[in-house]
C-alpha positions in Angstrom: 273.9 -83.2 128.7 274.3 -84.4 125.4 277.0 -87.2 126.8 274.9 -87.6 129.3 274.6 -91.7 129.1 271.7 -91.8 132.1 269.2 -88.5 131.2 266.2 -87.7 132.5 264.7 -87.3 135.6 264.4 -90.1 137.5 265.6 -91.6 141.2 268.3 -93.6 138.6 269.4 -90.6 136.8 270.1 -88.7 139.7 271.6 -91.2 142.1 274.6 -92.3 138.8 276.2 -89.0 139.1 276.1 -88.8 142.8 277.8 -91.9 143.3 280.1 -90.8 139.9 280.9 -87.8 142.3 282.0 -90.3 144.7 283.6 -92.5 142.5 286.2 -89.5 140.8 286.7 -88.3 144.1 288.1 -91.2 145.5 289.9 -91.6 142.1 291.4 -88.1 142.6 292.9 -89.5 146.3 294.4 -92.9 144.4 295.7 -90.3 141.8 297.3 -88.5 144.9 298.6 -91.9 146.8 300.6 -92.9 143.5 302.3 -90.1 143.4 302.9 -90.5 147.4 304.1 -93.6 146.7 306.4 -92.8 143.6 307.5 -89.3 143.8 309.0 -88.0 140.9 308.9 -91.2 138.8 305.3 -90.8 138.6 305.3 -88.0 135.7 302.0 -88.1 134.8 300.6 -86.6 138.3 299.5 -83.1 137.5 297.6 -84.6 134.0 296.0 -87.3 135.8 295.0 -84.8 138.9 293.3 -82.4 135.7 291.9 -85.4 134.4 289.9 -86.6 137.6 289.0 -82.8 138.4 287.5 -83.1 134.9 285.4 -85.6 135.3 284.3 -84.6 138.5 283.0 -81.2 137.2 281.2 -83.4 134.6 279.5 -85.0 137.2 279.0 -81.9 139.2 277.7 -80.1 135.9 275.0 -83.2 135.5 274.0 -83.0 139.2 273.7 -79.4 138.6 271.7 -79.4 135.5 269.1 -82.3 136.7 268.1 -79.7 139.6 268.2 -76.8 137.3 270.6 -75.1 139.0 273.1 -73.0 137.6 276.7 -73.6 138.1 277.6 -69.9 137.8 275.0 -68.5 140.6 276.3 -71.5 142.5 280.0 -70.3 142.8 279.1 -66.9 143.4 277.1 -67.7 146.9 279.9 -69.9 147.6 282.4 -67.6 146.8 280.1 -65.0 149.0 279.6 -67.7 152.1 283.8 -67.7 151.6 284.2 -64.6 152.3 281.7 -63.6 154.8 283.4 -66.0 156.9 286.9 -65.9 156.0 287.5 -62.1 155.4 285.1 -60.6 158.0 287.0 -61.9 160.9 290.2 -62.3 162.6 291.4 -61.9 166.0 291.7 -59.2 168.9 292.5 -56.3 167.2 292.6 -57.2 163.8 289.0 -56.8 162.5 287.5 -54.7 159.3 286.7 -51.5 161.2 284.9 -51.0 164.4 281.7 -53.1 165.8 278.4 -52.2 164.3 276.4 -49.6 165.9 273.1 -50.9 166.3 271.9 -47.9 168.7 273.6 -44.8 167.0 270.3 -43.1 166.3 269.5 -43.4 170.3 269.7 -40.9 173.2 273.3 -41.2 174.8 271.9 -43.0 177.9 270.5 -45.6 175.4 273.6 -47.0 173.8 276.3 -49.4 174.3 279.4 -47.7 175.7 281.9 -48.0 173.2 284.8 -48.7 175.6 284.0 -49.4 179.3 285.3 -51.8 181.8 284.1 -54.5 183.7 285.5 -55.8 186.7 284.7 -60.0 187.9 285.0 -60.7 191.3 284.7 -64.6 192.4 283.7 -64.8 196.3 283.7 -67.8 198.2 282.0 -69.2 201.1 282.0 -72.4 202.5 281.2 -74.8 199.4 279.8 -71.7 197.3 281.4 -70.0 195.1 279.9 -67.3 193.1 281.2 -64.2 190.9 279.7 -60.6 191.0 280.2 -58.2 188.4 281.1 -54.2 188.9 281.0 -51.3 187.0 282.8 -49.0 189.0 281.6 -49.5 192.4 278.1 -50.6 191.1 277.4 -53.9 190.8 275.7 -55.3 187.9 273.2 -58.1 187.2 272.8 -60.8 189.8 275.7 -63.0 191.8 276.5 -65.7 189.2 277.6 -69.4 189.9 278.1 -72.7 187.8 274.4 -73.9 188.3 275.8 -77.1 188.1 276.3 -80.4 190.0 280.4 -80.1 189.4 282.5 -77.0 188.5 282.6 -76.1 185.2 283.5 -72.0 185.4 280.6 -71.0 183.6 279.9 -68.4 186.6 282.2 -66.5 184.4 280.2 -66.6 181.2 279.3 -63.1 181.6 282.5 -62.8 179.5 281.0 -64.6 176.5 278.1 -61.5 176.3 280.7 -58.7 176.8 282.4 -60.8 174.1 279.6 -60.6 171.5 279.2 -56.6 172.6 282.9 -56.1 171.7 283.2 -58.1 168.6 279.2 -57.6 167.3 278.4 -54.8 168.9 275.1 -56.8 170.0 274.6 -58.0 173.2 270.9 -57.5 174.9 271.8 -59.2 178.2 275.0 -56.6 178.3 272.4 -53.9 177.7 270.0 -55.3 180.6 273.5 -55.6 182.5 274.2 -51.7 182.0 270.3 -50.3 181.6 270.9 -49.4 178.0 267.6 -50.9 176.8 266.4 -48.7 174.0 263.0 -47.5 175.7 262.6 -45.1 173.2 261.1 -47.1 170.8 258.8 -49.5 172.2 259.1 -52.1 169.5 263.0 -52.6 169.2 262.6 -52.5 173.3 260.5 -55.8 172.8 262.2 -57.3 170.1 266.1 -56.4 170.2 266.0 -55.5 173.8 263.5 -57.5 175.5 263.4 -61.3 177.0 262.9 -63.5 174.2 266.1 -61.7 172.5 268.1 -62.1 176.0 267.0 -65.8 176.3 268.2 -67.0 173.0 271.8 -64.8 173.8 271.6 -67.2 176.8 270.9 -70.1 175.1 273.4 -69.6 172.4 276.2 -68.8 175.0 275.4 -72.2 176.5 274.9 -73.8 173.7 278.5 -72.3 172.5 280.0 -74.0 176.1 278.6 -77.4 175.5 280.5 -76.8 172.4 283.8 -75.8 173.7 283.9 -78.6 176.7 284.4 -81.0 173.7 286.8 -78.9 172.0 289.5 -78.3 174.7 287.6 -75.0 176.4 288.3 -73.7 172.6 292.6 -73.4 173.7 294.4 -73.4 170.1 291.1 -73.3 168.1 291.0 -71.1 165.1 287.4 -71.8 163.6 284.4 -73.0 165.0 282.3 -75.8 163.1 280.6 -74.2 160.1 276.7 -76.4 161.6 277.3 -74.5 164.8 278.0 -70.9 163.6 274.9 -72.1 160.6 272.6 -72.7 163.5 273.5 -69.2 165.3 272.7 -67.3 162.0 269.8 -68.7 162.0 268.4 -68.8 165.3 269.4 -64.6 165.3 268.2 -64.0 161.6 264.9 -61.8 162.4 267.7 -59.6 164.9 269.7 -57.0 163.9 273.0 -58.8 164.4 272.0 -60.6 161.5 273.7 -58.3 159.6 276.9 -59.9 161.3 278.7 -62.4 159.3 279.8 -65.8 160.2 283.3 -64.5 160.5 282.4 -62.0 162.8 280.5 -64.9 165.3 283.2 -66.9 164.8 285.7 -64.1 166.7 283.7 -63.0 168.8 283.0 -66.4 170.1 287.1 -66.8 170.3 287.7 -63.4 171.8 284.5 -64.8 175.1 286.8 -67.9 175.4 290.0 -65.9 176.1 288.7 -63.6 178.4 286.5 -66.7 180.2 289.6 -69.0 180.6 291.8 -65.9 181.7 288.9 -65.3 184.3 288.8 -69.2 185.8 292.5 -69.3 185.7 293.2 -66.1 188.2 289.5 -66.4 189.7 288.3 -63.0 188.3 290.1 -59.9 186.6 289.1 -56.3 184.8 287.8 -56.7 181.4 288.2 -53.3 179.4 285.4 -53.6 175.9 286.3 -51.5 173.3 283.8 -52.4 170.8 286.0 -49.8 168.0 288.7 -52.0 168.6 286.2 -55.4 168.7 289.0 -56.3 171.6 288.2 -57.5 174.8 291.5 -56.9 177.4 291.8 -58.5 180.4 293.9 -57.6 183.7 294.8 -60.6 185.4 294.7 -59.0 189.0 290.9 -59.9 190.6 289.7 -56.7 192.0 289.0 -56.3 195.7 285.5 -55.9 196.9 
């Protein structure tokens, strides 16, 4: 602050080291195109990149101090926010530990199954299609289609909640699905179990599709956009998948998509959940019904 040239704490004072940030930044990219441009010959690469990260963490340091933040608190929740949604994830198979278990102090009867299997059966008649959904030889929920003017597969989106059961351990409409509502205790039957919970599951699996159409069905992604998987922690925050990371959103979302598209592609399957493995498996055969 004492080389600070513009103190204070004024629109002026703030807006020069914004626009300093934007400034060494672009300096650090001209730094980068010289040395594209002349390889080896340009010696002084590594000095000048140190140089223009200096100066930026000047101006980051002035930004920082104007809003009396501190730097050091700063990089820890960013080096928290890293790792909640870098290390607590991965793909099938390859999470840290099993699912959560939200419904461990329940009666049997009350909890998710921890590995079940759920067979999707597409039927067609005439111009309707539709897909049911077994469990064993009982069917579950209601006949599903695309409710939609063109087909779009999402009459298989049951796969995105048996998804977020596997990889979160959470899924209220799976627990409607299997009549695992926790009637037990009358206010997590409301609030975790109930319909406002189920409709915002709905809302964020759709939600999550409109998302995917523009990202190619999510074939070949790795990681979902960081405002999207910011506007599902927040919409869940007063549930208990809260406790759930970014990371762990972020696969389970994945792990929907490859059992959906597996499920359009052969027009149903078997889908074995194992929420200890956070893996959702899919047998390509449709089942007959």
């Amino acid at each position: 602050m004492k080389t600070d040239q513009v103190p204070g704490e004024g629109e002026r004072a703030i807006i020069v080291p914004l626009l300093g940030l934007a400034g060494e930044a672009g300096a650090l990219l001209s730094e980068y195109k010289k040395f594209l441009r002349d390889g080896e010959a340009h010696r002084l690469h590594k000095e000048r990149v140190a140089e223009e990260v200096g100066d930026l963490l000047w101006y980051l340091s002035d930004v920082a101090s104007k809003y009396g933040l501190d730097l050091d608190a700063i990089a820890e929740a960013n080096l928290t926010k890293a790792h909640r949604r870098w290390t607590l994830r991965g793909r099938t198979g390859a999470m840290l530990g099993p699912a959560p278990c939200f419904d461990a102090s329940y009666p049997e009867h009350e909890r998710l199954p921890r590995q079940f299997v759920v067979e999707i059966a597409e039927e067609r008649a005439g111009a309707t299609v539709r897909v049911r959904a077994f469990v064993g030889a009982k069917q579950v929920g209601d006949p599903l289609t695309d409710n939609a003017y063109g087909a779009d597969g999402y009459r298989f989106h049951d796969a995105f909640h048996l998804a977020y059961a596997a990889g979160l351990g959470w899924s209220p409409v799976t627990r409607w699905l299997l009549k695992r509502k926790r009637k037990s205790s009358a206010a997590v039957d409301e609030v975790e179990d109930g319909g406002r919970a189920i409709a915002i599951e709905e809302g964020l699996a759709a939600i999550v599709f409109d998302y995917a159409q523009a990202h190619s069905l999510l074939e070949g992604v790795t990681a979902i956009d960081e405002g999207l998987l910011r506007i599902i922690k927040s919409v869940t925050a007063h549930l208990e998948v809260s406790r759930c990371s970014e990371g762990e959103w972020e696969t389970a979302i994945l792990l929907g998509f490859d059992a959906w598209r597996e499920l359009v592609n052969h027009r149903g399957g078997s889908l074995t959940i194992d929420l200890d493995a956070r893996s959702i498996t899919v047998n390509r055969n449709p089942p007959n019904t």
